[in-house]
N, C-alpha and C positions, 0 to 999 in steps of 0.2 A: 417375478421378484418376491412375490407373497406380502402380506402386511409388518412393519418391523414393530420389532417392541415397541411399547409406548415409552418413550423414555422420562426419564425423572421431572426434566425441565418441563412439561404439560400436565404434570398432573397438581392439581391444587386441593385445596379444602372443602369446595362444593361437593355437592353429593354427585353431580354429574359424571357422565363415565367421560374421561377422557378421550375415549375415538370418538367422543360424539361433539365437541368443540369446533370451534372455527378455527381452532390455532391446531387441533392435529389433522384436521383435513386440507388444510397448508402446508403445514410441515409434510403430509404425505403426499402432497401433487410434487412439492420444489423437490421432494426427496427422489419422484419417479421421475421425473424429468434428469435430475442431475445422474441419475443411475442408468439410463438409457442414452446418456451421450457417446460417441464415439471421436470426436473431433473437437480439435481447439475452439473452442468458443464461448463469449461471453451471454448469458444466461441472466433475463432478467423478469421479474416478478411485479407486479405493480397491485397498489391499492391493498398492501401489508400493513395495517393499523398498527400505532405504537402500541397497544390495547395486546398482539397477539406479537408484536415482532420481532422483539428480544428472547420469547420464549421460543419461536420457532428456530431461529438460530441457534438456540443454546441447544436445542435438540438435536440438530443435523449434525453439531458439534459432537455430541454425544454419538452418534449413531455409528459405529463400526464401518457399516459398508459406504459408507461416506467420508469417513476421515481414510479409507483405503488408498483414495480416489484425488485425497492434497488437493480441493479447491479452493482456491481461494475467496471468501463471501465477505461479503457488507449487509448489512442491515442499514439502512439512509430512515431514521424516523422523520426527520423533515421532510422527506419526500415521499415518504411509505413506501418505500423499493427495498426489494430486496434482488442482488445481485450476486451471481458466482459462474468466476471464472475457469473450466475446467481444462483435462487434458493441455496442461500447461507446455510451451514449446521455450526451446535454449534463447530464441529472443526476448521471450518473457522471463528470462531472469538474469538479462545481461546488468539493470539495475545491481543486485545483489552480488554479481562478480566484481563488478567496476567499485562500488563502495565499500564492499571487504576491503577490494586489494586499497581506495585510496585509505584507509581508517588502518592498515597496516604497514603503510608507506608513513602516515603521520607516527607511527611510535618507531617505524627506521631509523628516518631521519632526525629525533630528535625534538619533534613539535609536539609530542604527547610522550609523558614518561611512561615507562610501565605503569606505575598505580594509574595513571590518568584512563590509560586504556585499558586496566581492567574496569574502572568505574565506568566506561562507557560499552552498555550491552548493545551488541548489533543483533538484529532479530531479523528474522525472512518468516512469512504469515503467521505472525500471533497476534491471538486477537486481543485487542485494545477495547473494553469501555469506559463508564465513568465521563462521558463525554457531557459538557455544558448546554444550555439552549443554543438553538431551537431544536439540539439534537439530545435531547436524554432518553436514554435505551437504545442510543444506536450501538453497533458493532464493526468494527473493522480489522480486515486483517493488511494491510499493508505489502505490497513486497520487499521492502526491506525499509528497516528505520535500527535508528537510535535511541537507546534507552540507559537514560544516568540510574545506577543501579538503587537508588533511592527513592527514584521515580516510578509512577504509578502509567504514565501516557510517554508514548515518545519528544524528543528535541527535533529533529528529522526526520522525515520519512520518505518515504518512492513510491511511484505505482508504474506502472506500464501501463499499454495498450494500445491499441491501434485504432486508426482517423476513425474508422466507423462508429466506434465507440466515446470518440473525445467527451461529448456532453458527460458521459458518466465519469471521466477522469476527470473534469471539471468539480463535480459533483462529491467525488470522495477529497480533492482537495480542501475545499469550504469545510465540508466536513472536520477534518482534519485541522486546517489553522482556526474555524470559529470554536468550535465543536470542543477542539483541543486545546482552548483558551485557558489561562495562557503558560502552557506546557511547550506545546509544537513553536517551534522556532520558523521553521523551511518545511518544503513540502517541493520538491522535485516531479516533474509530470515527465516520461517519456512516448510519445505519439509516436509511433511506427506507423506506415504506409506502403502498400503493396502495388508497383507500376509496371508498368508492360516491360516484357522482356525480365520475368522473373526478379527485379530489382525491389528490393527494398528500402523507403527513406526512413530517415527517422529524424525527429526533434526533442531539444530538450528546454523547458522552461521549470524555472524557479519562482515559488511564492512565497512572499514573505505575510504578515499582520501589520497593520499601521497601527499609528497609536491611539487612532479611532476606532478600532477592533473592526478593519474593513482586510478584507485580500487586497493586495498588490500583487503584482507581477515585477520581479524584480530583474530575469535574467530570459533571454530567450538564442538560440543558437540550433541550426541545423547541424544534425550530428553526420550525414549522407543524403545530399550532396557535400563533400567539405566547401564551405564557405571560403572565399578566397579574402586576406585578411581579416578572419571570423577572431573571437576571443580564442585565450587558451585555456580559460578555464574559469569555472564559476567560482569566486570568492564566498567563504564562508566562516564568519570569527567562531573561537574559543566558546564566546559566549552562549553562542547559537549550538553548538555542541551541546556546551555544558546543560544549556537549557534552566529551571529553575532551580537546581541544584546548585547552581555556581561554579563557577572555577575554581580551580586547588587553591590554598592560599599562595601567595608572591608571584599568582600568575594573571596577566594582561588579559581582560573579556575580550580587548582592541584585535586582539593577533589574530593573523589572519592566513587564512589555507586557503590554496587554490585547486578546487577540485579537476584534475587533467583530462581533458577533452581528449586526447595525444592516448592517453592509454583508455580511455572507453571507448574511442574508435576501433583501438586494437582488439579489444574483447568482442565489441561488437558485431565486426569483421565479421572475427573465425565463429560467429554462432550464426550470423546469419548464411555463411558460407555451406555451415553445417547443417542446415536447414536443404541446402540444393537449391538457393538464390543466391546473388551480388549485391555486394552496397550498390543503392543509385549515384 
């Protein structure tokens, strides 16, 4: 693969040569690793200093033969992890199908005007910083969130990923509602799981922030197996939308959307179907 340019984000004002740092000989192991993948999988880094860890993401960001490649990464300084998700598959962006479609069903039917829904920007991996303690310099790219066009951090956000990985969906959550205090409204987790006989499950929980700046767990629901009288759908107000922009004026923060389980089953279905597995 040869050595890649030094890119802009590692070179500083010392006299030092930049390949000679700790932060591009980081940047070029996570680089040779993400470049040698050939398979779905999550990809993780440990014992990344806040000292080196925003710069090495901004690099990889930078780096041609890695933005080629659409991984998805975090930088976690609380935890000094660096994580990316590569060779992304149609279950990992069932998220992004289901909340396009419900964020275009709300300006349908009439619960978000036009101007409402242009002010609210839907995004699939960009990256987010600006984050609060105990995360400054972290990085995150989201699989899908909301962004009020004002805003600097998402009102909502998603990730995927499957059981093996949960701890780290835990992990970009916190991130996300402390981290993203107090911007992030929700934070959506979807856990997939892979069982005999090509089946795959999947769940969905929602977090919210109390008003002691803790995580809650506000909603949790098996998406496959369907639960038999399960919810039909996770409630979510205007306000939570809106996030700290606010709502248009003459409009209720109270009102409230019900995100359809009924139709992210149906997307979900046909990607996993497309995959050559079954729902469980």
């Amino acid at each position: 693969m040869g050595d890649p340019i030094i890119p802009r984000a590692l070179w500083s004002n010392n006299t030092t040569l930049p390949s000679a740092t700790p932060s591009y000989r980081t940047f070029s192991d996570i680089r040779t690793v993400i470049l040698a993948s050939t398979k779905n999988t999550e990809l993780t880094f440990n014992n990344v200093p806040p000292s080196i860890g925003s710069a090495v993401f901004d690099a990889l960001s930078e780096d041609h033969s890695i933005e080629n490649l659409i991984p998805r990464m975090t930088y976690n300084s609380h935890t000094n992890t660096f994580t990316a998700r590569v060779m992304l598959t149609r279950i990992d962006d069932v998220p992004q199908m289901w909340l396009s479609l419900e964020a275009s069903t709300m300006q349908a039917t009439g619960f978000l005007s036009l101007d409402e829904r242009q002010h609210l920007l839907t995004v699939v991996g960009t990256t987010f910083d600006g984050f609060a303690f105990p995360y400054e310099g972290s990085r995150k790219e989201p699989d899908w969130a909301i962004m009020p066009n004002t805003d600097t951090l998402p009102s909502v956000a998603a990730e995927s990923g499957w059981s093996d990985n949960w701890p780290k969906l835990i992990g970009d959550m916190e991130l996300l509602l402390v981290g993203g205090r107090p911007n992030v409204q929700l934070v959506l987790l979807f856990n997939w799981s892979k069982r005999v006989h090509n089946r795959v499950a999947g769940e969905l929980r929602a977090y919210e922030r109390t008003a002691a700046g803790n995580v809650s767990e506000r909603f949790r629901s098996s998406i496959f197996p369907i639960p038999e009288g399960g919810p039909a759908g996770i409630p979510v107000t205007r306000g939570e939308l809106f996030g700290v922009s606010g709502v248009f004026p003459g409009r209720n923060a109270a009102d409230v959307w019900e995100l359809s389980l009924a139709r992210l089953r149906e997307i979900a279905a046909r990607m996993i179907r497309a995959r050559g597995c079954v729902p469980a």
